[in-house]
Steps between C-alpha positions, in 0.01 A plus 500: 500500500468892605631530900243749645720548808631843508884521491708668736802600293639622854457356906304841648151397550189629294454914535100557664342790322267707601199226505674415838440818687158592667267746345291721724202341369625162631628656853169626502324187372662302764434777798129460428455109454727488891400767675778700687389601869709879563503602869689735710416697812596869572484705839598861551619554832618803696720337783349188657147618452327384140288772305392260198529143386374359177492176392494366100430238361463514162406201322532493104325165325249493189172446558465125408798474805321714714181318472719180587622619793158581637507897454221669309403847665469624134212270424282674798585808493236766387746749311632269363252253323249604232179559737677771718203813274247201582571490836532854526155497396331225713692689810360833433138370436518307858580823627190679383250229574704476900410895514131441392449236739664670729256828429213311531610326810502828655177628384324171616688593858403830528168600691184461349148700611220291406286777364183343695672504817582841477288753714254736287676865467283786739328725301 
């Protein structure tokens, strides 16, 4: 019969090698799949009177985590997404049919001379 126990020919315990030790790709790995939530607040002050505050908070998830959470700005957001030359587009040619409407708005206000109701020119 073969013992597949390792022996211990002396009492210290078992060395860890480097398997044990986090890589940055697991740090990493780990950050994204949690989240981690960075905040901090800095004020510059001259006395007791406050010239500028700002407030961070800096929140560092993947997407899938994000999503979770309920956040998803990216999904909307026209510079962003795929359509932003499409929309681009659509906006400007809203823009040109708003001014032609808006041109012949103003031509259908201005005054109009029937040309039978005007008087005969004097000779």
């Amino acid at each position: 019969m073969v013992n597949s126990t390792p022996s211990r020919t002396s009492s210290s315990p078992p060395r860890l090698t480097s398997t044990g030790s986090s890589t940055l790709a697991d740090v990493l790995e780990r950050v994204l799949d949690k989240g981690i939530v960075i905040a901090g607040d800095i004020s510059v002050s001259v006395g007791s009177t406050e010239l500028l505050s700002i407030r961070i908070r800096l929140l560092i998830a993947s997407v899938d985590k994000a999503k979770e959470m309920g956040i998803n700005w990216w999904e909307s957001d026209p510079f962003l997404s795929s359509q932003t030359r499409q929309l681009q587009d659509t906006n400007q040619k809203l823009l040109e049919r708003v001014e032609a409407l808006e041109t012949e708005l103003r031509s259908l206000k201005a005054p109009q001379r029937d040309p039978q109701l005007q008087p005969a020119p004097e000779d």
